[in-house]
N, CA, C, O and CB atoms as a CASP TS submission, in Angstrom:
PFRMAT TS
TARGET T0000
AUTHOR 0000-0000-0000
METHOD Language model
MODEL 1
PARENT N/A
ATOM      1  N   UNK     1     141.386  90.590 -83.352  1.00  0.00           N
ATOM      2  CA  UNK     1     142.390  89.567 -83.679  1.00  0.00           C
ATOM      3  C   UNK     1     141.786  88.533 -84.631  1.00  0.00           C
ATOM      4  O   UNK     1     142.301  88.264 -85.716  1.00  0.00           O
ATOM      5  CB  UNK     1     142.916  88.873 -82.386  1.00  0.00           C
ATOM      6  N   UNK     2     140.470  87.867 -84.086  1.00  0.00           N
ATOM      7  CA  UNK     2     139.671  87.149 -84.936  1.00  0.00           C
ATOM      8  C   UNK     2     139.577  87.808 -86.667  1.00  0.00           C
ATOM      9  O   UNK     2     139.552  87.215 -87.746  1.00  0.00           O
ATOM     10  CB  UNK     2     138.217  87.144 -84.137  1.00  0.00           C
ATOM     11  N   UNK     3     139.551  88.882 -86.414  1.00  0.00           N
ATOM     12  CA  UNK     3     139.015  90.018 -87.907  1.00  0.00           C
ATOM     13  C   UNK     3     140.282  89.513 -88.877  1.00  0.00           C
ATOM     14  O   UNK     3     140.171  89.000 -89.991  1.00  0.00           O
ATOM     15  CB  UNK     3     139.108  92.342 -87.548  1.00  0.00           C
ATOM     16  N   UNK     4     141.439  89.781 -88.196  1.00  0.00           N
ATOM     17  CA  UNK     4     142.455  90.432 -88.833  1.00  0.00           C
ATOM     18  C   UNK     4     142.950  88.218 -89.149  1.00  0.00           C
ATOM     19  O   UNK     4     142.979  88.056 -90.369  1.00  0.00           O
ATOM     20  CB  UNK     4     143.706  91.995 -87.526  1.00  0.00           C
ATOM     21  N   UNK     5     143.140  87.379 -88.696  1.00  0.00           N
ATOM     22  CA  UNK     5     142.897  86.119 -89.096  1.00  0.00           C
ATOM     23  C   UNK     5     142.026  86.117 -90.303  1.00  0.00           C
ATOM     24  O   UNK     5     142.341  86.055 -91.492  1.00  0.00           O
ATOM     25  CB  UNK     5     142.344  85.373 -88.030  1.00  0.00           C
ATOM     26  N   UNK     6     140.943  86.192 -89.771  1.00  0.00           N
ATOM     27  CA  UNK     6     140.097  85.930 -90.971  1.00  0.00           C
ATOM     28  C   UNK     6     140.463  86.676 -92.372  1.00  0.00           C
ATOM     29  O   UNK     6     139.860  86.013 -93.215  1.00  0.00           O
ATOM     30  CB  UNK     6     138.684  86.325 -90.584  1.00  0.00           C
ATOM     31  N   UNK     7     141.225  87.834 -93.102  1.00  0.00           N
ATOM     32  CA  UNK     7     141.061  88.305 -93.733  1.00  0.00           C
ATOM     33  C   UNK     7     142.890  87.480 -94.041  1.00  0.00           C
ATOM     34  O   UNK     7     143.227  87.324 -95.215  1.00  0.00           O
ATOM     35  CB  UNK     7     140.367  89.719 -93.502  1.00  0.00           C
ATOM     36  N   UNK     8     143.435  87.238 -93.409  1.00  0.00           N
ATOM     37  CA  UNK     8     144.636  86.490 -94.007  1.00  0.00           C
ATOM     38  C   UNK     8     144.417  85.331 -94.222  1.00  0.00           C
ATOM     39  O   UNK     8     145.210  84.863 -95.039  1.00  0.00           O
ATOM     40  CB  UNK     8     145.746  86.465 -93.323  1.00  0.00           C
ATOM     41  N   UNK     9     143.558  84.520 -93.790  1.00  0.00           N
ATOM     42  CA  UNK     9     143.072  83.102 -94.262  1.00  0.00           C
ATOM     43  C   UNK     9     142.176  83.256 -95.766  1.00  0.00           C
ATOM     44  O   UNK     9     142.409  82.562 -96.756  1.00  0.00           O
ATOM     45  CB  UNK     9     141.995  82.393 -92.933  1.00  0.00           C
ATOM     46  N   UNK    10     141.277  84.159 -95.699  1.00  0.00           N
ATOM     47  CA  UNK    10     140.575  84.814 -96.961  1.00  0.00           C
ATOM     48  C   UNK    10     141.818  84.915 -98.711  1.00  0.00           C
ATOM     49  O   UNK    10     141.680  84.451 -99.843  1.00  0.00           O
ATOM     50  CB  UNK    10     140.098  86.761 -96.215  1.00  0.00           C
ATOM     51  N   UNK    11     143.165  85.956 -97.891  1.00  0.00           N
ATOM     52  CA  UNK    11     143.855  86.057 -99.272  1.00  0.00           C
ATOM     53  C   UNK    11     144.561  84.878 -99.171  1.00  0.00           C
ATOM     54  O   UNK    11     145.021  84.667-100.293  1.00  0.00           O
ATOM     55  CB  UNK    11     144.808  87.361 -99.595  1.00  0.00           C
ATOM     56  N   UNK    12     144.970  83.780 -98.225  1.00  0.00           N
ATOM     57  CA  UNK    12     145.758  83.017 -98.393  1.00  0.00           C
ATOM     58  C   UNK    12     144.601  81.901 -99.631  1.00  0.00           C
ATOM     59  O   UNK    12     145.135  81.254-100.532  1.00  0.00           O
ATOM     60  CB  UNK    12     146.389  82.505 -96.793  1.00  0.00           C
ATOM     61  N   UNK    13     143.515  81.890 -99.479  1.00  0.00           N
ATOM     62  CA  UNK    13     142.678  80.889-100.000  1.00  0.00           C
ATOM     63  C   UNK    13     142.211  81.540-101.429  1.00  0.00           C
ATOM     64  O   UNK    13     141.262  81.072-102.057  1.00  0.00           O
ATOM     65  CB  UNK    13     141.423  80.525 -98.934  1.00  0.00           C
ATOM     66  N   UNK    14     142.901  82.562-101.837  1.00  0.00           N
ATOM     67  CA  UNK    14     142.616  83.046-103.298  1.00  0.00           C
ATOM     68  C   UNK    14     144.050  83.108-103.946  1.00  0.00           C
ATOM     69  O   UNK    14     145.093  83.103-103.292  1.00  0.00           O
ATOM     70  CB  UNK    14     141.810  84.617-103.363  1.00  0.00           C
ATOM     71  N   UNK    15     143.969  83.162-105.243  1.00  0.00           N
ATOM     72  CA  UNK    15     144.999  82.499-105.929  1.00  0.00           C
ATOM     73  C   UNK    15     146.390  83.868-105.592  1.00  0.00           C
ATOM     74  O   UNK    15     147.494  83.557-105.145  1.00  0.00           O
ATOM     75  CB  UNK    15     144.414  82.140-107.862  1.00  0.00           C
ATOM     76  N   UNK    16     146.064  85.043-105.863  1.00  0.00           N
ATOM     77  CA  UNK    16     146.979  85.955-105.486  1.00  0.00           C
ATOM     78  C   UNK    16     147.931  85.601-103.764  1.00  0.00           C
ATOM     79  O   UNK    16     149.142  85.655-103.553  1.00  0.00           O
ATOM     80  CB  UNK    16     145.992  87.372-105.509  1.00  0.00           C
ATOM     81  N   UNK    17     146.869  85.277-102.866  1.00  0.00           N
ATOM     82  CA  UNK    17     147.559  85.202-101.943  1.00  0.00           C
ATOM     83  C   UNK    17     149.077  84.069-101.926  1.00  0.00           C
ATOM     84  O   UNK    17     150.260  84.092-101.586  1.00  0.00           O
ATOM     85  CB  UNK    17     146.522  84.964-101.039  1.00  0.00           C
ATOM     86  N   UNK    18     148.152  83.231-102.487  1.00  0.00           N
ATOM     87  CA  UNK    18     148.980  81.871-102.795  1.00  0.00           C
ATOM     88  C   UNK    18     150.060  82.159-103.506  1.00  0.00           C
ATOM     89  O   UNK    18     151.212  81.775-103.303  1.00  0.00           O
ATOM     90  CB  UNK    18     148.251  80.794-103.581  1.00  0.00           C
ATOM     91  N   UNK    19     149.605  82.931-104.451  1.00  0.00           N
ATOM     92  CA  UNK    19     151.231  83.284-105.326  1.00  0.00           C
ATOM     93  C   UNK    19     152.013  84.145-104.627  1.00  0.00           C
ATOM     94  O   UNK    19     153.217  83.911-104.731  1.00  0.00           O
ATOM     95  CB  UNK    19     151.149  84.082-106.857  1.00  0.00           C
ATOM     96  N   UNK    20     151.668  85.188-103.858  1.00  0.00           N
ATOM     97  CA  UNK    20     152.342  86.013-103.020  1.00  0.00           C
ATOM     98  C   UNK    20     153.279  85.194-101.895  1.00  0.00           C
ATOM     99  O   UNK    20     154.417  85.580-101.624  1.00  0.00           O
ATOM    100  CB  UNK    20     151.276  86.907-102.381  1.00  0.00           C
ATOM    101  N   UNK    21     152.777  84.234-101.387  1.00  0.00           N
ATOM    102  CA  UNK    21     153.750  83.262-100.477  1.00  0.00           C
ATOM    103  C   UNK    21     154.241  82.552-100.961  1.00  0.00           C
ATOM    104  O   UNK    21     155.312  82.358-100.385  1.00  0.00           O
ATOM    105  CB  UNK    21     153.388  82.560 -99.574  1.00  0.00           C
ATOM    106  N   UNK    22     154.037  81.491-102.393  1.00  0.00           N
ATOM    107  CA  UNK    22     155.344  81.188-102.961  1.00  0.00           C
ATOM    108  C   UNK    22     156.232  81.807-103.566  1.00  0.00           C
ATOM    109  O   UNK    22     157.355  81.325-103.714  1.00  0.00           O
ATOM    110  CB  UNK    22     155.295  80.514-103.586  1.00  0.00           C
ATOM    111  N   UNK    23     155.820  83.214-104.111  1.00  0.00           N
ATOM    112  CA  UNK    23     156.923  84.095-104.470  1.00  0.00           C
ATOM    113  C   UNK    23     157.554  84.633-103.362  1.00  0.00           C
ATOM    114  O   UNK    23     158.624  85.185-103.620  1.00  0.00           O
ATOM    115  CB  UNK    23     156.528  85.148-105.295  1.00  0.00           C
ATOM    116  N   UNK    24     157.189  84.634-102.145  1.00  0.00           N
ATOM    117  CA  UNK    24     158.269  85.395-100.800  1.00  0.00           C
ATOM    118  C   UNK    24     159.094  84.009-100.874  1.00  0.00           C
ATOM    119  O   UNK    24     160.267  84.074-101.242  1.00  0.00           O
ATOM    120  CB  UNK    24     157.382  85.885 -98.759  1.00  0.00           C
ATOM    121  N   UNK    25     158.500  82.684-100.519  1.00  0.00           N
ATOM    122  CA  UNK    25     159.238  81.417-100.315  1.00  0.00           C
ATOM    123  C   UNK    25     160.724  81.508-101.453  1.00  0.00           C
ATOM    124  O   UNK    25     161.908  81.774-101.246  1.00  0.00           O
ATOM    125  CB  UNK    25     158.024  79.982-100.718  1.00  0.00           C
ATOM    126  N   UNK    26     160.072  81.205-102.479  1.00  0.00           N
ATOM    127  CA  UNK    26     160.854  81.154-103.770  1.00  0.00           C
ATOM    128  C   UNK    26     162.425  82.064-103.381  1.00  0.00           C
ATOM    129  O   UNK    26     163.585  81.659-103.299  1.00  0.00           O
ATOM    130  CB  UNK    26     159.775  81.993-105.175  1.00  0.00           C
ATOM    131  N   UNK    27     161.745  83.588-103.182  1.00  0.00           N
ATOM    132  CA  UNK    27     162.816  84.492-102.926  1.00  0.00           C
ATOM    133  C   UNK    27     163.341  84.444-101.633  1.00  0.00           C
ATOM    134  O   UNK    27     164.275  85.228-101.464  1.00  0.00           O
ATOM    135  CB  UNK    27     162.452  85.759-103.173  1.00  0.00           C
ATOM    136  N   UNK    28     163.026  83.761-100.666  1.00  0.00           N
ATOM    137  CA  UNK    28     163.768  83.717 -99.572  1.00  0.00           C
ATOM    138  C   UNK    28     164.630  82.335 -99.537  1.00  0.00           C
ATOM    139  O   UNK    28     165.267  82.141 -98.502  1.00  0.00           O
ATOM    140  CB  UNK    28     162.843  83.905 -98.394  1.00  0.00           C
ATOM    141  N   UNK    29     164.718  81.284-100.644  1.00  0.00           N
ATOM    142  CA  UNK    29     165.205  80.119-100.693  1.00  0.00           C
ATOM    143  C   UNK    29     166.289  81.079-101.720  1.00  0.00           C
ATOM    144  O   UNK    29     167.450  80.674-101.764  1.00  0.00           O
ATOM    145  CB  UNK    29     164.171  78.677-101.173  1.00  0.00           C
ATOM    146  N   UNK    30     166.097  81.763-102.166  1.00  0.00           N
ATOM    147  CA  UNK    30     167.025  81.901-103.364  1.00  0.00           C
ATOM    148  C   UNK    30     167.962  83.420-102.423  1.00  0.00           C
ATOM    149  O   UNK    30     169.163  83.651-102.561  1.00  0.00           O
ATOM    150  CB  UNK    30     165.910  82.322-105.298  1.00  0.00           C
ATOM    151  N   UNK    31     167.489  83.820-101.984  1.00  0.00           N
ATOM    152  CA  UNK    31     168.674  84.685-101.011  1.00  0.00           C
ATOM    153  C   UNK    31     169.576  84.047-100.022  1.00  0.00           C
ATOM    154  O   UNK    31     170.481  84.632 -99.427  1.00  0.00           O
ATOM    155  CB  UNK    31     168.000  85.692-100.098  1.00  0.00           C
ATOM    156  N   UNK    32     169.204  82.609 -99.879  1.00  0.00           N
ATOM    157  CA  UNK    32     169.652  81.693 -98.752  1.00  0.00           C
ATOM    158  C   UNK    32     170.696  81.424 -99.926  1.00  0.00           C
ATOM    159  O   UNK    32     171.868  81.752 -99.743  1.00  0.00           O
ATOM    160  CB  UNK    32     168.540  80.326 -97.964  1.00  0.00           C
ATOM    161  N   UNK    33     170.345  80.894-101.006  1.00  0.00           N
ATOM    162  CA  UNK    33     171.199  80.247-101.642  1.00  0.00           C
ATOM    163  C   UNK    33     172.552  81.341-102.434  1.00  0.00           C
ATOM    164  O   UNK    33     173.702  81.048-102.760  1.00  0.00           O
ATOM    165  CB  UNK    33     170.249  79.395-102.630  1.00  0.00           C
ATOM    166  N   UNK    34     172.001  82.285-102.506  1.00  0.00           N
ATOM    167  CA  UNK    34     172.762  83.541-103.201  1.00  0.00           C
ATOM    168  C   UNK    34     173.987  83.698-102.211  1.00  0.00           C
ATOM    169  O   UNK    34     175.124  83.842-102.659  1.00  0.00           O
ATOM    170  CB  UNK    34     171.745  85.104-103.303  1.00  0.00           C
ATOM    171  N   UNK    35     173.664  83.659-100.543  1.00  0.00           N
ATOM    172  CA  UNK    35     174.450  84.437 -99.288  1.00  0.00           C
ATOM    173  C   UNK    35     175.068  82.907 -99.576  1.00  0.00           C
ATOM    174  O   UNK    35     175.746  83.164-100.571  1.00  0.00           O
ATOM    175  CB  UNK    35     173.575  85.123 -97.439  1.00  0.00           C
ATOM    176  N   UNK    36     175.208  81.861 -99.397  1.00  0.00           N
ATOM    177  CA  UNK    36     175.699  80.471 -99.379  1.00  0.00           C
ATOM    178  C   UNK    36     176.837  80.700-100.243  1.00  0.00           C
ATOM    179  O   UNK    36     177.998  80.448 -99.922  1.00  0.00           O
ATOM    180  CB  UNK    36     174.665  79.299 -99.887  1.00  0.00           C
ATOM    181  N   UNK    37     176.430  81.235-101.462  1.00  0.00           N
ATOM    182  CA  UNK    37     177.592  80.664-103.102  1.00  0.00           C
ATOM    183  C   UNK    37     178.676  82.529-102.586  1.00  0.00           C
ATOM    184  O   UNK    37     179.882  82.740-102.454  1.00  0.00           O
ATOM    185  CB  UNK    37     176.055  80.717-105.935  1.00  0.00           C
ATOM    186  N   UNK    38     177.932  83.088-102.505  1.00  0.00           N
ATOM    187  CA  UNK    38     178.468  84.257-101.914  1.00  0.00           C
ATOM    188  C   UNK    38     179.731  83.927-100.692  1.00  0.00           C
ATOM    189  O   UNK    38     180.842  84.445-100.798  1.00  0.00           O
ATOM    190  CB  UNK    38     177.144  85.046-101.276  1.00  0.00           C
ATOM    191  N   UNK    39     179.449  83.199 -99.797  1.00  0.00           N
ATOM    192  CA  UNK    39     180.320  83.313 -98.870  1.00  0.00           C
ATOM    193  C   UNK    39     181.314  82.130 -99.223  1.00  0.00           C
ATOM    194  O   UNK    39     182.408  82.071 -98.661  1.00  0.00           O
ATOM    195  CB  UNK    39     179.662  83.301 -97.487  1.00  0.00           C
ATOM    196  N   UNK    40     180.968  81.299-100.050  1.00  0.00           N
ATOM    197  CA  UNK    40     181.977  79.903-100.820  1.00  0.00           C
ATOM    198  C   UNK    40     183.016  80.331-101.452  1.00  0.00           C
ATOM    199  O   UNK    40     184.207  80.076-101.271  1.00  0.00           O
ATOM    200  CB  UNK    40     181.283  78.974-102.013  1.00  0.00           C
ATOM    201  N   UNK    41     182.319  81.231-102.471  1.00  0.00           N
ATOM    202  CA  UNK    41     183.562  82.283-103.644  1.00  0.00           C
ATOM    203  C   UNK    41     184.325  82.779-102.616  1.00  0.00           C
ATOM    204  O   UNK    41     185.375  82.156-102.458  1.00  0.00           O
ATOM    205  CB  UNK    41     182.887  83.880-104.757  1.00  0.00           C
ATOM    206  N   UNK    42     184.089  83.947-101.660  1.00  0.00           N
ATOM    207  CA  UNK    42     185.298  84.543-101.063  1.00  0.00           C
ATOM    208  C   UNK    42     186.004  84.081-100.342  1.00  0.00           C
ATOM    209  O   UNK    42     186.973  84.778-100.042  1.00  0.00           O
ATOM    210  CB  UNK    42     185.192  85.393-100.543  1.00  0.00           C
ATOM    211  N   UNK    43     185.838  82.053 -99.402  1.00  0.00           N
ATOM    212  CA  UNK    43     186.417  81.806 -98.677  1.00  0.00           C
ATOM    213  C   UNK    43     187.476  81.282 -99.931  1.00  0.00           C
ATOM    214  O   UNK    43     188.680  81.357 -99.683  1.00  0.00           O
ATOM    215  CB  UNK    43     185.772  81.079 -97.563  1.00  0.00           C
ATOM    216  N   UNK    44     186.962  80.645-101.542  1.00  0.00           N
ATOM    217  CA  UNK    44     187.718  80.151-102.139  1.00  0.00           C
ATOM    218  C   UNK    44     189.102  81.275-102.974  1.00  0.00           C
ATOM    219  O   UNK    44     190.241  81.034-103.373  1.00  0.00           O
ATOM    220  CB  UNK    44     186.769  79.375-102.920  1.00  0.00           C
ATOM    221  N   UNK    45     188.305  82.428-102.938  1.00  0.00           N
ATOM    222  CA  UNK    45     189.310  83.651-103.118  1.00  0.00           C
ATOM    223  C   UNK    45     190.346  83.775-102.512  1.00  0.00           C
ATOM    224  O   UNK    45     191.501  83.812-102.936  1.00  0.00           O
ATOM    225  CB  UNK    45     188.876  84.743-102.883  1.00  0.00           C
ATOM    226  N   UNK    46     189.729  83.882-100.928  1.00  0.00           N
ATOM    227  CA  UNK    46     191.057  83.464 -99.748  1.00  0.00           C
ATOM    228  C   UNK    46     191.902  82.663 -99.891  1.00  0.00           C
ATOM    229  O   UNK    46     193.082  83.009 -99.932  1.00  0.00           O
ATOM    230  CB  UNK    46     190.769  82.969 -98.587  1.00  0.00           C
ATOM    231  N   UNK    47     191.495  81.294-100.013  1.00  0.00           N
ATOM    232  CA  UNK    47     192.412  80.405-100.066  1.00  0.00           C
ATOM    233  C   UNK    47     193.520  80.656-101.378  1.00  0.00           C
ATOM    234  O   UNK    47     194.735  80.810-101.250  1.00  0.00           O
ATOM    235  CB  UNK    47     191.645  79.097-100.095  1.00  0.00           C
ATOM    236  N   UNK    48     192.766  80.651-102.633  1.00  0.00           N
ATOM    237  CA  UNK    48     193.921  81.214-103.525  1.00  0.00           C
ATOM    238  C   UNK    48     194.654  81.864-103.654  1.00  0.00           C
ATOM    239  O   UNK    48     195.744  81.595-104.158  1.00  0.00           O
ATOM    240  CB  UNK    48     193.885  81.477-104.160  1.00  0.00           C
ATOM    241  N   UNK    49     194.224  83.172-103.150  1.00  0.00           N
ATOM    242  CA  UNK    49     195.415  84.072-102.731  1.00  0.00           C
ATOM    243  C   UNK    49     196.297  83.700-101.867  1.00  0.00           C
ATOM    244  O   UNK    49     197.525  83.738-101.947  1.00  0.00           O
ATOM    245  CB  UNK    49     195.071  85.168-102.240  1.00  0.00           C
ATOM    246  N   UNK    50     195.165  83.092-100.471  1.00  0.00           N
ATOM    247  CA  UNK    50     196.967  82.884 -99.516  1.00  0.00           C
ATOM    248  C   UNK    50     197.614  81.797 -99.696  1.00  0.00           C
ATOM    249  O   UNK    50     198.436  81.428 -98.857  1.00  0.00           O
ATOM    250  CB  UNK    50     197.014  82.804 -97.814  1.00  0.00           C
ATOM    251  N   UNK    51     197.232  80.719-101.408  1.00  0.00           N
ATOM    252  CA  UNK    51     198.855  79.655-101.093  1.00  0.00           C
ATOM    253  C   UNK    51     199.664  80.776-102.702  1.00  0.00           C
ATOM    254  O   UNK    51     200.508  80.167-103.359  1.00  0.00           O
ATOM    255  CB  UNK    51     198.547  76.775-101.607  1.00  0.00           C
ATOM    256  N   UNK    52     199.333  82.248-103.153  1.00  0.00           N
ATOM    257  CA  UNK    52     199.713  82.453-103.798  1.00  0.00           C
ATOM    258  C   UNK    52     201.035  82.806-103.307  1.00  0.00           C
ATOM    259  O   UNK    52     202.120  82.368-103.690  1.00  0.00           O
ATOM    260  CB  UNK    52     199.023  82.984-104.350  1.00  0.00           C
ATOM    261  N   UNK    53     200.705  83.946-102.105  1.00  0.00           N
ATOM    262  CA  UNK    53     201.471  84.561-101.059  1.00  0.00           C
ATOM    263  C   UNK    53     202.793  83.231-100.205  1.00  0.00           C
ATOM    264  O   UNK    53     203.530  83.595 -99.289  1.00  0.00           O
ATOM    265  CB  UNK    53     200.074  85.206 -99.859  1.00  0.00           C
TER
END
């Protein structure tokens, strides 16, 4: 357990690692935000259609 720590503290403290977790961050803020505008459009779809109806 100790081993397997140590070797993720190792890539976190070299520059790849570092970029590897702000690029997961980056892309997991931006799938948050994608599913957000995603579910806005179709409630606003809804609504247009049903005061069309």
């Amino acid at each position: 357990m100790k081993f397997i720590t140590k070797i993720i503290n190792d890539t976190i403290e070299t520059g790849i690692g570092q970029s590897i977790i702000a690029f997961s961050a980056w892309g997991y803020a931006f799938i948050l935000v994608a599913v957000t505008l995603y579910y806005a459009v179709l409630s606003l779809i809804k609504l247009i259609s049903g005061n069309k109806n």
